[in-house]
C-alpha positions in Angstrom: 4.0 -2.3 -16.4 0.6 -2.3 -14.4 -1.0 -0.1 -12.0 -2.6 -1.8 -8.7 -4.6 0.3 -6.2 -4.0 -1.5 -2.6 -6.5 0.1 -0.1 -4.9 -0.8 3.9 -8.3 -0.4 5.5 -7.6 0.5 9.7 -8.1 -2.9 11.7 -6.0 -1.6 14.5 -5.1 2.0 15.6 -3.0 1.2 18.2 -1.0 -1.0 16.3 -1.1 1.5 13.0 0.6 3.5 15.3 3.2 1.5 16.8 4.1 0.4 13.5 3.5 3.5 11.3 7.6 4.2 11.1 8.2 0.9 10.1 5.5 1.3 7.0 6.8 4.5 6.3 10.5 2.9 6.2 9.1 0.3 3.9 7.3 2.5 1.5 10.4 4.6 0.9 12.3 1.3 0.2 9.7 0.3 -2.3 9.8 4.2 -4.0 13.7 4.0 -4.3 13.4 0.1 -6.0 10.3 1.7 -8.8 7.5 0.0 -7.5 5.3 2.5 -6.1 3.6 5.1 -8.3 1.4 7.2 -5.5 0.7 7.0 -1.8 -1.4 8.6 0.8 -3.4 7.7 3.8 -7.3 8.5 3.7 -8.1 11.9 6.0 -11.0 10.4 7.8 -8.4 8.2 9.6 -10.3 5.1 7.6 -6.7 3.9 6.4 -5.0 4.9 3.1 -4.0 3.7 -0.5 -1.0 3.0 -2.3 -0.8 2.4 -6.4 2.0 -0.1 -6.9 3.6 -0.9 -10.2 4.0 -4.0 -11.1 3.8 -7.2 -13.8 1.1 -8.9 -12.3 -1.0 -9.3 -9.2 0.7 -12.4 -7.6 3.4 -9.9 -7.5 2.1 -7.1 -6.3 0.6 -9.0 -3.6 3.6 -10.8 -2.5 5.1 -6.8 -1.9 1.9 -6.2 0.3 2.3 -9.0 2.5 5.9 -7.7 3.5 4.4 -4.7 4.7 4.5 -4.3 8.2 1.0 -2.9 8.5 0.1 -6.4 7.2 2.7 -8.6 9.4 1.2 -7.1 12.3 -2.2 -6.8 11.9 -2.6 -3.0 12.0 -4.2 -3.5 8.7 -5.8 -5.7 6.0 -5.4 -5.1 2.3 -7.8 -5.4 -1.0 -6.2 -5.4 -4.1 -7.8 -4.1 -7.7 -5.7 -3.8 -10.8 -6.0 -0.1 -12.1 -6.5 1.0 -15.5 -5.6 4.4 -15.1 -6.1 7.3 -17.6 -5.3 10.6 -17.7 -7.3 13.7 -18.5 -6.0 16.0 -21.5 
């Protein structure tokens, strides 16, 4: 299993808004299937970041487009495959 950061940079506030319960709805779906590993939105309001699981980009990205952040334009996405290691 991989680790993806997907930053959802703001493009549209008003529409972040109108849509925000139907992100949230998604994201809990995707927690309950195993496909999320964190999630949080950025405090400066600048938009927020979710680390996906997943076996491959093409994958991950084909989850991100379903969001509805995406599918309405409240947002755009970058993708970067995360090599994440833990302090001991």
């Amino acid at each position: 299993m991989k680790y993806f950061a997907v930053l959802l940079p703001m493009l549209d506030e008003e529409k972040s808004k109108k849509w925000r319960p139907d992100h949230l709805d998604f994201l809990r779906q995707k927690s309950e299937e195993g496909k999320i590993f964190a999630k949080g939105r950025f405090a400066d309001g600048a938009g927020g970041l979710i680390i996906y699981k997943g076996k491959d980009l093409a994958g991950v990205e084909e989850t991100v487009k379903k969001d509805p952040y995406i599918i309405h334009g409240a947002r755009t996405f970058e993708i970067h495959e995360w090599e994440m290691t833990l302090e001991e």
